[in-house]
C-alpha positions as CSV (number, residue, x, y, z in Angstrom):
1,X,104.1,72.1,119.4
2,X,106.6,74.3,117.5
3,X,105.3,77.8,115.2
4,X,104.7,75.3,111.8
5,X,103.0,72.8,113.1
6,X,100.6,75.5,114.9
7,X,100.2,77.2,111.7
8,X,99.5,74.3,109.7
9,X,97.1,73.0,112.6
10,X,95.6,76.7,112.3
11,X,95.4,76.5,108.8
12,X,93.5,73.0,108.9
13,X,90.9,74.4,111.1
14,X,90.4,77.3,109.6
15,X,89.6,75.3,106.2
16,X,87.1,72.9,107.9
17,X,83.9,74.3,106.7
18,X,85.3,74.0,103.0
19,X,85.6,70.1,103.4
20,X,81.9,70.4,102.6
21,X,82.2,71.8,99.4
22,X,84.4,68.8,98.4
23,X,82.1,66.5,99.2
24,X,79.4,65.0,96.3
25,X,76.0,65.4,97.9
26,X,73.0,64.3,96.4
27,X,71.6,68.8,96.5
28,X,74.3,70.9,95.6
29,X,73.8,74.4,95.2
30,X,76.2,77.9,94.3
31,X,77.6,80.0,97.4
32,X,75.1,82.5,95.6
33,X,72.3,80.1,95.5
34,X,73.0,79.4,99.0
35,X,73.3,82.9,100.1
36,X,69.9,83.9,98.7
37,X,67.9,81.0,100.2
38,X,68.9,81.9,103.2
39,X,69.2,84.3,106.2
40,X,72.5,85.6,107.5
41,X,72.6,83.2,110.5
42,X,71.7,80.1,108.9
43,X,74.1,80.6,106.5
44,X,76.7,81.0,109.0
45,X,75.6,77.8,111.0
46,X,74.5,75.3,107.6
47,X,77.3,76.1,105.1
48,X,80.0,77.9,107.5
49,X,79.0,75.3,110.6
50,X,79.1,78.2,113.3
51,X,76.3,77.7,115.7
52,X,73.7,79.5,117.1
53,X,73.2,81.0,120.9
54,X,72.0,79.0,123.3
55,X,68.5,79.3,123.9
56,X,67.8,81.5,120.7
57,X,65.5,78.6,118.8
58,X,62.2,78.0,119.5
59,X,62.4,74.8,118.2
60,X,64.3,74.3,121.4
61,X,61.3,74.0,123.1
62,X,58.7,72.7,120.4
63,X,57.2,69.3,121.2
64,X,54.4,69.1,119.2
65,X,54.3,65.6,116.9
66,X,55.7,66.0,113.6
67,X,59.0,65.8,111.9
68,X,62.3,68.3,111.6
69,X,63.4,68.9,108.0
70,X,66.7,70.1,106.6
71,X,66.4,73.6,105.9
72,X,68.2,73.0,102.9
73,X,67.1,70.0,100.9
74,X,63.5,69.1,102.9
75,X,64.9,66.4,103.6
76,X,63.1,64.5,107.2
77,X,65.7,64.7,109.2
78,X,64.7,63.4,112.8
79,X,61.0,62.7,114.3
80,X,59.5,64.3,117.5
81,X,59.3,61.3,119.2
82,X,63.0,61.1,119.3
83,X,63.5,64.7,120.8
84,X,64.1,65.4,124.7
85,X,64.8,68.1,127.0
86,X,68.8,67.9,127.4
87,X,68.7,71.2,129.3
88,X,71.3,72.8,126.8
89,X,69.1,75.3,125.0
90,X,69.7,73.8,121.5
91,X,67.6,71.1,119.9
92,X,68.0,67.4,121.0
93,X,67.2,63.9,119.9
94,X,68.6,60.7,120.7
95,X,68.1,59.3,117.7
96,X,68.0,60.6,113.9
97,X,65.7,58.8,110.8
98,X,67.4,55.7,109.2
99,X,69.8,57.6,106.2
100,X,68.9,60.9,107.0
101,X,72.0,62.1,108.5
102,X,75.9,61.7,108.3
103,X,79.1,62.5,110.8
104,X,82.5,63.2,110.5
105,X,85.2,64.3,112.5
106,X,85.6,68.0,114.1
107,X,88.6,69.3,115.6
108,X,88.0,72.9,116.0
109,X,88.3,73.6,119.6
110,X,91.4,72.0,119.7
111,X,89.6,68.2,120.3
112,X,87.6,65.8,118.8
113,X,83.9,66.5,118.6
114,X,81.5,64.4,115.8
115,X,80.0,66.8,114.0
116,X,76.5,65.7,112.2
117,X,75.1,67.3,108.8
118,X,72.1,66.3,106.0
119,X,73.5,63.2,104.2
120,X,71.7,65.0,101.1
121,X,72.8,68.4,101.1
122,X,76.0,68.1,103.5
123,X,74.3,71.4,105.4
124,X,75.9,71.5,109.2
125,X,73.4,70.7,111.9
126,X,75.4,70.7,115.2
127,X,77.0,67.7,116.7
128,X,76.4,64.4,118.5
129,X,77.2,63.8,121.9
130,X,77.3,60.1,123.6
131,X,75.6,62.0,127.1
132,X,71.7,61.3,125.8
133,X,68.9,59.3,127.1
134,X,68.6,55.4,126.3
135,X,68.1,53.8,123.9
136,X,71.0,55.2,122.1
137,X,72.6,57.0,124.8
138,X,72.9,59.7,122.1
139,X,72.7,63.6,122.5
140,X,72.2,65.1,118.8
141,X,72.8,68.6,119.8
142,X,71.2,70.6,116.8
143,X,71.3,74.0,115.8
144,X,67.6,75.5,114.9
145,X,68.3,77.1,112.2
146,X,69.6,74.4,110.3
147,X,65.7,72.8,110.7
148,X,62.0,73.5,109.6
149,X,59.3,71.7,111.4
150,X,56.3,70.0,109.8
151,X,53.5,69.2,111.9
């Protein structure tokens, strides 16, 4: 790989979270709008798609019936019944609620991971893994902060 097409790979990357903003979603809100809506880590993980430390949600170890919603639309997202221990300290289901949720590429770490946000309000929610439980054989590896829980 020479220097230019390292930069421009760089570059690329770099830019990723901004592919949201490009996107029509059904919610769309101002940076500002965003910003006040929400705290300084969930803004980083929903509109900048960083994630959060392992082991820092406690929805990570909530499995009480009920349903996680998008933090940022309401939008039902995935029910409890689909949620498992995957021993990774994040959030996990095998399986999300029919239209709920969309995917596309992500290539930051230099491969190819599928990264998973609201199909309403394109807000990041972690990524989807193909190491889960049957029947899917799907790991959605969320971030908490990117959900609200509703018993």
């Amino acid at each position: 790989m020479n220097r230019r097409t390292f930069g421009l790979t760089a570059l690329a990357c770099a830019a990723a979270p901004s592919a949201l903003l490009a996107e029509d979603f059904e919610i769309t809100r101002t940076d500002a709008e965003w910003r006040s809506m929400l705290t300084d880590l969930q803004y980083r993980v929903m509109r900048e798609e960083a994630t959060e430390r392992a082991g820092s949600s406690p929805l990570d170890k909530n499995y009480a019936a009920g349903v996680y919603d998008c933090r940022g639309c309401d939008l039902p997202l995935y029910p409890s019944q689909t949620k498992y221990d995957s021993g990774t300290g994040w959030p996990s289901f095998f399986e999300s609620l029919p239209n709920a949720v969309a995917t596309k590429p992500d290539r930051k770490l230099f491969s190819v991971r599928t990264e998973v946000h609201c199909r309403r309000c394109g807000s990041h929610l972690g990524h989807v893994f193909d190491d889960g439980p049957q029947p899917t054989g799907k790991r959605h590896c969320l971030n908490g902060a990117s959900l609200v829980f509703r018993a």
